[in-house]
N, C-alpha and C positions, 0 to 999 in steps of 0.2 A: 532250578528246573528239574522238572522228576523225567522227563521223558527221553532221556538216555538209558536208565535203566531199567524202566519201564519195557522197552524194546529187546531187553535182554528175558527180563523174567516176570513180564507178568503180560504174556503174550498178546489180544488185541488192543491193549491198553498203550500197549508203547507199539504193535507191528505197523497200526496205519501209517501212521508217519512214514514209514520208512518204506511201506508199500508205495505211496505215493510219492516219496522222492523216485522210485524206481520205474514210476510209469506206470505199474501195473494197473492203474485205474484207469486209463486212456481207453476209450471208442470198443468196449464191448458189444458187441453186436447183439441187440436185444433178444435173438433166437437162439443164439450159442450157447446150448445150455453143454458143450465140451469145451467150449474154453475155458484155459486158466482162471480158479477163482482168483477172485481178490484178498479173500479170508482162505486160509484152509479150511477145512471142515472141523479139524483138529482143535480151531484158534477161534471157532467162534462163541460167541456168547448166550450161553445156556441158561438164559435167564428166567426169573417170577419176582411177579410184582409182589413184594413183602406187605404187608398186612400190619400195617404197627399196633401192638396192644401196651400194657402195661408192663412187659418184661422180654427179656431176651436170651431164652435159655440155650447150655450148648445142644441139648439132646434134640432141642428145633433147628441148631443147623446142621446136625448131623443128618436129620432126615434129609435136608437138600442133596445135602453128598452122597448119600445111596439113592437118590434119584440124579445123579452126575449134572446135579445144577452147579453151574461157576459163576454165576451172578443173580445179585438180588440188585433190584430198585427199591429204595425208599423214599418215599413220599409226602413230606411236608405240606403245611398247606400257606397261605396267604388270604387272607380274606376279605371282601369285595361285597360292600351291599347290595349292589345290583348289577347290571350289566351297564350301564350309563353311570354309575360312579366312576369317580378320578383316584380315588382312594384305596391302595391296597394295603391290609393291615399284615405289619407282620407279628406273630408269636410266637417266641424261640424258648418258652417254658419256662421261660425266669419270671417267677413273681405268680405264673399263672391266671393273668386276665382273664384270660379265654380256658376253658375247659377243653385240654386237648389230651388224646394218648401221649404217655411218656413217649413210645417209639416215635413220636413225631417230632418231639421237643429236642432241640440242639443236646441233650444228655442222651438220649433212647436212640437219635442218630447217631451220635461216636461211638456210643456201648458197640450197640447192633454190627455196624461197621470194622470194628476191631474183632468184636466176637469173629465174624462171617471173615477176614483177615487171616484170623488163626487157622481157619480148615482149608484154608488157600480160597475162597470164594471173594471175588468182588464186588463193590457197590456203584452203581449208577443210582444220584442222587437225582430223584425228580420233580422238584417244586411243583405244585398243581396250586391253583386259585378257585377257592372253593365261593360259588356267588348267594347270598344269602337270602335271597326273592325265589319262594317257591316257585319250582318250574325253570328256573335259568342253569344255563351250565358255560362254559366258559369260550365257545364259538359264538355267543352272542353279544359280547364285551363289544360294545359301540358305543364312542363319544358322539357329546353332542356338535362339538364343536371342536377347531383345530388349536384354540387357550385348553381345553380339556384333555386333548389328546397330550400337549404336551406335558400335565399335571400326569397326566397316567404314567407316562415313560417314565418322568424322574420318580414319580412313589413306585415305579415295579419295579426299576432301578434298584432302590433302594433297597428291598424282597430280595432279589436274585444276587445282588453282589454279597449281602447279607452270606449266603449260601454256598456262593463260589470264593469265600474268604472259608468258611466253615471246609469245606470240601479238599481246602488247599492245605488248613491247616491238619487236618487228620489223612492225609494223602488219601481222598475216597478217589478212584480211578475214572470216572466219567463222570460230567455232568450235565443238564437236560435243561438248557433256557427258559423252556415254556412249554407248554402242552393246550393244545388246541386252540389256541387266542386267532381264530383264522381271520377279522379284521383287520384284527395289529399285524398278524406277520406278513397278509398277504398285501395288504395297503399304505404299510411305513415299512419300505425296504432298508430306509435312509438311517430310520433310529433305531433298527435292528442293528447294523452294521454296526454303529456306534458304539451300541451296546456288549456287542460281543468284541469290539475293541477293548474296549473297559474290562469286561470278564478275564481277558486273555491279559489283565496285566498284572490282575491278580491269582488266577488260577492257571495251573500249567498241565491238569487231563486235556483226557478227549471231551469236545463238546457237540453235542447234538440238540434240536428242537424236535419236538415229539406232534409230529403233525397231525388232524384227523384228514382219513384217509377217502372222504367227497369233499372235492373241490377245494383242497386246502394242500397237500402236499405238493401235487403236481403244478402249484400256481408259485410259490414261494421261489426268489430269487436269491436267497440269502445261503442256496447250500454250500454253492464254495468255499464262504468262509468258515464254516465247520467241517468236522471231521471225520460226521456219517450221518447219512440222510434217514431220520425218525419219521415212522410213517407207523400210527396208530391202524392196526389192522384187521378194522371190524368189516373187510367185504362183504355186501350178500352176496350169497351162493345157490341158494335155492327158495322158492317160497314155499314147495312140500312139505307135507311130516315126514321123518325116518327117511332123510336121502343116503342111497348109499355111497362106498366112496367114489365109486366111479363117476357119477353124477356129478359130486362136489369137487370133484379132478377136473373135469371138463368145466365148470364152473371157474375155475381159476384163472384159466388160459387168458381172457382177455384183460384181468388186473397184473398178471405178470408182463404180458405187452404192455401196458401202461407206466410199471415201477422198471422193468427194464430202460423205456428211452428215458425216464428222468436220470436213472442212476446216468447213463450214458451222457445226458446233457454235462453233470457237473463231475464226472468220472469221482464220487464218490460211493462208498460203498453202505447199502440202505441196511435198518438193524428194523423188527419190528418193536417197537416200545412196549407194544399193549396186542395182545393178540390174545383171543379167549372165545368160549361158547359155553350156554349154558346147559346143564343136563336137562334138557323139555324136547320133544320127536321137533318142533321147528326152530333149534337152535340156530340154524343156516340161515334164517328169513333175514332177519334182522341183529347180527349178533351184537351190536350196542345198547340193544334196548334193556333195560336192567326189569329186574320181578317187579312184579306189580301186585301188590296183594289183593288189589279189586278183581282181578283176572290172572286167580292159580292157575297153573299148566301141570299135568301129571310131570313125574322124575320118569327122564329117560337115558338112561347110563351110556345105553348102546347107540344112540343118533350124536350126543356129547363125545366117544371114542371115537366116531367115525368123520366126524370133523378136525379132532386134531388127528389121525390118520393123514385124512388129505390135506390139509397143512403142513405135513413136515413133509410128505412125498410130492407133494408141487412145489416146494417154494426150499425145501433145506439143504439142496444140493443147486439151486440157481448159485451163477459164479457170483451175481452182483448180494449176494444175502449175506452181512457179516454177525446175523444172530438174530434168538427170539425172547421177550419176555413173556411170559407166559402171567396172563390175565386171571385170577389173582390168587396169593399163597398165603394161609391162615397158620400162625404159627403155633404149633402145640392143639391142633384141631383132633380130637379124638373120633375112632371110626364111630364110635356111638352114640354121638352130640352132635349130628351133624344138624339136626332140627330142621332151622329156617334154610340152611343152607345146602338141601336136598335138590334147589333145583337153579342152586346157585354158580358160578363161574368155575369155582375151583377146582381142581381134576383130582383132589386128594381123597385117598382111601374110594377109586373108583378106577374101571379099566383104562380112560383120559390117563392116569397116573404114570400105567404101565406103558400105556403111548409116548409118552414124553420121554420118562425116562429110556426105553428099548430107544429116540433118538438120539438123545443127549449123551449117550452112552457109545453114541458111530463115531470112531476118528476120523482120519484121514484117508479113506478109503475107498 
């Protein structure tokens, strides 16, 4: 069992526990934004979603630590021909069926991991199922039938414990059941449970599911049994071009009413898994929507810094927020190859940069 000392030195990783034996999580008052947090500010999770390539250099984690990131996600994948298959394939790089990034493959996860270890940074491992039918993505996994439903559990079974055996075996400090499967989580509460009984007898982090954040976080009953409520955090906020941040402040107000009475239902403490916008003037409209090369959008640096602005100043001093990943980090990305990725998520070598870091850089204060 690692989560003794976990509570000592490798702080949210071992503190929830022990927050929650203490109460602390009991009946915050969705408006109290002076009550006691849950997290300090100190102890929360400074995270970006890693980017797996082909290598894993230290000079790519050092850049995280002059931008005071303490956590990366990495993410494997699972693969799923459509949204109606029962069949989720796994591949862990051995042999190489499938053409995948090393940093995906069970070797590029430990390297990574251990590397990001050594700077003191930790890993939240986060399986995603990648569906192979152009046009699907992973909130539309629906069986046909209740013999198919149960073929799915035991084959994602199969994917996830995979992962939570991997995870336990290289102490990665969290790990992420699922990500957006909002059928499954929100309509088989029964073989969720299960399932994360089974995780939990092989793996001993913190566990979270990474919910999408319409109609899928706030319906899930299954937060009790984990450790902190994953709410993928692509709000809209505006449908203008260039909103400023006041705009986008006022814009929050009624999703923090929402993530407040949930944390309050299950007194755990919410992380966001996935939080990001893109540099284009209507990154606020729609921030899930990914580029589309049929329909460019000029680069806009300045509408991209002022969304994660009001993000970290609405949501990173709420008591119920035990941290952000920050939606997504290219490793080894030079300021002058940024190419296709001028109007893409990542807030590297752009003022978003200087955003993050200026918060991830606040203690306890």
């Amino acid at each position: 069992m690692r989560n003794r000392p976990l509570i000592r030195n490798l702080g949210l990783g071992g503190l929830l526990p022990l927050l929650f034996l203490l109460g602390a999580g009991r009946c915050t008052p969705p408006a109290a934004r002076t009550a006691r947090p849950l997290v300090p500010l100190a102890e929360r999770l400074r995270g970006v979603s890693w980017v797996a390539a082909d290598s894993t250099t230290e000079d790519e984690i050092r850049a995280l630590r002059r931008n005071h990131v303490t956590w990366i996600a990495q993410t494997p994948f699972g693969w799923q021909a459509d949204s109606a298959s029962p069949e989720v394939v796994l591949h862990t790089g051995s042999g190489r069926p499938r053409r995948i990034f090393w940093g995906e493959a069970d070797s590029g996860l430990v390297h990574t991991a251990r590397l990001a270890r050594r700077h003191g940074i930790h890993t939240l491992l986060k399986p995603h199922l990648w569906l192979r039918s152009r046009g699907q993505w992973p909130g539309q996994v629906q069986m046909r039938s209740a013999a198919d439903w149960q073929r799915w559990f035991s084959s994602y079974s199969t994917f996830i414990l995979h992962y939570a055996r991997l995870a336990e075996q290289h102490h990665m400090e969290a790990l992420c059941i699922g990500t957006e499967l909002k059928h499954a989580a929100v309509e088989h509460e029964a073989e969720w449970r299960r399932l994360i009984g089974d995780i939990r007898r092989v793996y001993h982090g913190q566990l979270t599911y990474a919910a999408n954040w319409h109609q899928e976080y706030d319906q899930i009953r299954f937060w009790d049994a984990l450790d902190f409520i994953g709410v993928q955090a692509y709000f809209p906020l505006s449908p203008n071009a260039q909103p400023d941040t006041a705009e986008l402040r006022r814009a929050w107000q009624p999703h923090l009413q929402d993530l407040a009475r949930v944390q309050q239902r299950y007194g755990k403490p919410v992380v966001f898994t996935e939080a990001g916008y893109r540099s284009i003037p209507t990154a606020a409209a729609a921030p899930w929507e990914w580029p589309d090369p049929r329909r460019p959008a000029p680069e806009d640096d300045a509408t991209q810094a002022a969304c994660y602005e009001a993000l970290f100043r609405s949501c990173w001093r709420q008591p119920w927020l035990a941290g952000v990943f920050i939606w997504k980090w290219y490793p080894g990305l030079p300021p002058d190859a940024m190419g296709r990725r001028r109007t893409d998520y990542t807030p590297q070598h752009r003022p978003a940069e200087q955003v993050m870091a200026r918060w991830y850089s606040l203690g306890d204060r």
